[in-house]
N, C-alpha and C positions, 0 to 999 in steps of 0.2 A: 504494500500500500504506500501511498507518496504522502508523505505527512506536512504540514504546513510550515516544519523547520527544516523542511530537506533544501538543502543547497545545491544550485546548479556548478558548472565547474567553475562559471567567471566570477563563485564567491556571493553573488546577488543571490538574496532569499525571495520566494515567492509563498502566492498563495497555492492552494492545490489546483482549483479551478485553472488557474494562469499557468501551474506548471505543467498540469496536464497538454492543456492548451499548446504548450511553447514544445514540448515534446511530441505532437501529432505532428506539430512544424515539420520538423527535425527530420522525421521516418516520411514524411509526406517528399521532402525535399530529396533523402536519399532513394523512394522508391521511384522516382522522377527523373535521377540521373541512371535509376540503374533499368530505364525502359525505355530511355532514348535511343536511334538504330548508333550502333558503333562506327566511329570515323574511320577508320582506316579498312574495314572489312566488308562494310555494307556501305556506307554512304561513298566513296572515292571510287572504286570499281563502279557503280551504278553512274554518278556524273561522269567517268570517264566514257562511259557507253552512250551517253546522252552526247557528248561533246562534239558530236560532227553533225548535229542538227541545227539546221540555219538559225533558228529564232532562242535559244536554250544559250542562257550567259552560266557560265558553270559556278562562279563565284555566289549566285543568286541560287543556284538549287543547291550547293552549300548548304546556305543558310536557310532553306524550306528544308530541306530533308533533316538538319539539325535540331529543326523543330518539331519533327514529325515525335509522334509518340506509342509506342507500340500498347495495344489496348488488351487486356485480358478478354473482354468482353465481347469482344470481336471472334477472337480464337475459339471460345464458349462456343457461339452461336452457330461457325461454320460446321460446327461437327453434330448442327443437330437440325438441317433443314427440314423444313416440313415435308417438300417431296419424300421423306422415310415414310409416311405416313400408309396407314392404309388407305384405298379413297376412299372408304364411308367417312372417315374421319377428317380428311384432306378438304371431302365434299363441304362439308357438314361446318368447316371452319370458313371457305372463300364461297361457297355458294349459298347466298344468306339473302331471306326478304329484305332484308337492308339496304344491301348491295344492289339488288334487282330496282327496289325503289330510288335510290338515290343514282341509280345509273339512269332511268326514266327522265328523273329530274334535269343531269346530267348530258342527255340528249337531246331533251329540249331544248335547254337552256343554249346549247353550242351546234344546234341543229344549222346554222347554214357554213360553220367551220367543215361539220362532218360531214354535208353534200359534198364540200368542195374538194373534199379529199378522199371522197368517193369517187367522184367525178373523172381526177385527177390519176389516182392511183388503184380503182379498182375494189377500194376496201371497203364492205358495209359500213354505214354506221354503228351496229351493234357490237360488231369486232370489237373496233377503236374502242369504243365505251367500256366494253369487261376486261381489256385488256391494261384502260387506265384504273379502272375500278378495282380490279384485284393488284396491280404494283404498286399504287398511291395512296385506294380508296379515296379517287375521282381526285387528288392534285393536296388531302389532307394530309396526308404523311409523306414527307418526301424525305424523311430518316433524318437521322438525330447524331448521328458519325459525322467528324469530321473527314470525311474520302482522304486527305491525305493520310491522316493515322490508320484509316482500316487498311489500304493497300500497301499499306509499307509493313503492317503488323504480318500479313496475310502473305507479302512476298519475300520477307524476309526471317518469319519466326513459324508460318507454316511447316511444319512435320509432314509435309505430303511434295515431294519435288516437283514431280510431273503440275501440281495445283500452284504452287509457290512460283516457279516459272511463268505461269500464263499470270499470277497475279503482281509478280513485278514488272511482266511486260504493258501489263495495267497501269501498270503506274508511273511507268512512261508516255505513255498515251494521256495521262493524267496532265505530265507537266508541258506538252505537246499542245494538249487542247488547250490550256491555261493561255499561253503562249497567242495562241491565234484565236480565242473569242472572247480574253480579258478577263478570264474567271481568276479571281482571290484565293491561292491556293493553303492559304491559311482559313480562310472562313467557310469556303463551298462545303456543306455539307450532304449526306445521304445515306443508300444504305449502310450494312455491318459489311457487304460485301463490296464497295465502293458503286453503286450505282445511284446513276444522278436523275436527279427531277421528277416532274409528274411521269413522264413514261421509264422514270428509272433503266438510265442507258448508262453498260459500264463506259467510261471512257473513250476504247477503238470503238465502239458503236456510236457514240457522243460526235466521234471526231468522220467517221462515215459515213452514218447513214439520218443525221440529222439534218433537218430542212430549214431555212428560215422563211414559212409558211408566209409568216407577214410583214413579208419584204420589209423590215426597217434597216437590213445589213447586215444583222446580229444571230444566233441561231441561238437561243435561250429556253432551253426544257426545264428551266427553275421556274420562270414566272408565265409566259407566252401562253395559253392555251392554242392560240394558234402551232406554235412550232412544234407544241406537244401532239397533237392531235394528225400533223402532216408528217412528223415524224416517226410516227404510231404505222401511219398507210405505207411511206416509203421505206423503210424496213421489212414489213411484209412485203411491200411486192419483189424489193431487190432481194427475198428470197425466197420468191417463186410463186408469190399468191396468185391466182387465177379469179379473176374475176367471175360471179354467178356459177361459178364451180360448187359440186360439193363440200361436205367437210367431213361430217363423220353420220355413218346409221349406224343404230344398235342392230347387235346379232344373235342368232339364237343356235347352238352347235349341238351335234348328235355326234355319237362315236367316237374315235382316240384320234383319226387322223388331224380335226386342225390342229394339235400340236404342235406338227413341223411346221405351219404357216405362222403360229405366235412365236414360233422359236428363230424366224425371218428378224423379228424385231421390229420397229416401227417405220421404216423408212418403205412406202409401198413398194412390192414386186412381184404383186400376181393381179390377173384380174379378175375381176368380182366372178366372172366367169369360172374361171376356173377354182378360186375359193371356193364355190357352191358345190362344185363336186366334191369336196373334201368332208362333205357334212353341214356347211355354214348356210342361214340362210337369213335372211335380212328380218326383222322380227318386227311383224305385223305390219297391215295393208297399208298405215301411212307410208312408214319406211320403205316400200316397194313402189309407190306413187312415187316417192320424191328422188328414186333415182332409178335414170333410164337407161342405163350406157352400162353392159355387162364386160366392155372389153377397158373399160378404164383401171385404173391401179390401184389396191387397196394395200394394208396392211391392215392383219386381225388382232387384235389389245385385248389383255385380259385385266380385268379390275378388282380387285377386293372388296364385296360389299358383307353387310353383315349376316352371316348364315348361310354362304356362298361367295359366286362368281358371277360374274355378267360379262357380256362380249360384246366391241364396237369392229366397223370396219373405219378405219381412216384412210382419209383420202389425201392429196397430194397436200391440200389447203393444211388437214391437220398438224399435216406433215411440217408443213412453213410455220406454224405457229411452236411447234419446238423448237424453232431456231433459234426464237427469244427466248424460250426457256425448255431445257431439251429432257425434261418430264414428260409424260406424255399423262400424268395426272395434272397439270397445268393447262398442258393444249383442251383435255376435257373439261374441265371447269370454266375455261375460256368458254369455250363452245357452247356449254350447258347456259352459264351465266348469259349468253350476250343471246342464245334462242328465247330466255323467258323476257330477258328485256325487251327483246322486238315483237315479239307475243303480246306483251303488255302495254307499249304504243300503239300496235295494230288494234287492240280490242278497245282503244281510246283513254 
């Protein structure tokens, strides 16, 4: 116990309260230097790899990476994505009347944004909509990390190489973007995973496949609903969305052979055609109305629900929606999420 005559070293007597206090200091300050990245083994290798980039003054990312801070909390959360989930549970947390209604509101409200980048780019509205609604919850959470500390905790203090690699090359792209669209590499915040703004773009996708929708010069996925919303469609289509394409129908399977067609993986390579013969078959008369084309590509998904199993065909569209997130419990909650939204504008 610290008693009220305990003496510090410089002789000065305090109260408990204050010594406590001056002692939290103390451990606060050295857990602070000992979670900073290391200069000579992380931080100088890393600017030297930066150093033949036109716009990247090395003296400056110096002093950003010296101020980078590697975060427990960070390292915590990669190791426990939701994607582990089963989908009833997966379901059951991003597919919510909430979300459904505030995505409705969310469509009105930015209804001639998402014509125009329908228009544009091919993309429903109701995509764009579940797709901002499950990464931001519609532009409200756009993360509470500083993205320079998550990417530097993540490229640097990650236990996973293969992971640790794509997340310092993040983190170059990080001071890359900074660099050419003015972002504050000490304040820009977002996710635990470094991903920015309403449609939550890590960095190289920040720096590719971001639009400046309303033309002011600037491509800003922090504030812009327009940029966010153009940048939503151009993303999917430069990775193959299909305009008035399908996306995914439920399935209903007899037998042991589709096995081998779940065990293809998600990326489609057979057609519905020849799925069918393997036992699969599209499950009930809507799902047979709404697709006509037996020689198009599927791939057959198995799901986890409670008391069983269910079965989807995904289609090429599904398929481009794992690009953003390469779950295929994500691509389904997208899908599911943005059918009841457009369901529930349609019915008024």
């Amino acid at each position: 116990m610290l008693g009220s005559n305990r003496r510090l070293s410089g002789g000065i007597q305090a109260k408990p309260a204050a010594l406590i206090a001056m002692v939290c200091l103390v451990f606060a300050a050295i857990d602070a230097r000992a979670q900073a990245l290391d200069i000579r083994t992380e931080i100088e290798p890393f600017v030297m790899r930066l150093s033949s980039e036109r716009c990247v003054d090395e003296e400056r990312t110096r002093r950003i990476l010296s101020a980078a801070r590697v975060s427990d909390s960070v390292l915590k959360s990669i190791q426990q994505p939701a994607e582990s989930m089963p989908w009833h549970r997966y379901r059951r947390l991003l597919v919510t009347g909430s979300r459904v209604e505030k995505g409705v509101k969310f469509a009105r409200k930015h209804a001639r944004l998402l014509a125009q980048a329908d228009a544009r780019f091919g993309v429903p509205a109701e995509i764009i909509t579940a797709i901002i609604g499950i990464e931001s919850a519609y532009g409200a959470n756009r993360g509470s990390h500083r993205v320079l500390d998550s990417l530097a905790t993540l490229g640097f203090r990650y236990r996973n190489p293969r992971r640790s690699d794509f997340f310092r090359s993040e983190l170059e792209s990080l001071f890359l973007l900074a660099c050419e669209e003015r972002i504050d590499l000490l304040e820009i915040k977002g996710s635990y995973a470094g991903a920015i703004g309403i449609p939550q773009f890590i960095p190289s996708s920040y720096r590719h496949y971001a639009v400046d929708f309303d033309e002011d010069g600037h491509r800003d996925l922090v504030n812009s609903w327009a940029d966010a919303i153009g940048s939503v469609a151009n993303y999917l289509a430069e990775h193959g969305w299909s305009a008035k394409a399908p996306i995914a129908i439920e399935a209903r399977v007899e037998g042991d052979a589709f096995q081998a067609i779940i065990a293809k993986g998600i990326k489609p390579s057979m057609t519905v055609a020849s799925i069918e013969e393997q036992g699969v078959s599209l499950a009930g008369q809507d799902g047979a109305l709404r697709y006509e084309n037996p020689k198009a590509l599927a791939a057959l998904l198995e799901f986890e629900v409670r008391g069983g199993l269910e079965y989807w065909l995904g289609f090429d569209n599904f398929y481009t929606i794992t690009r953003y997130n390469h779950s295929r419990l994500y691509a389904l909650a997208i899908f599911q999420l943005s059918e009841m939204i457009r369901e529930r504008i349609a019915s008024g």
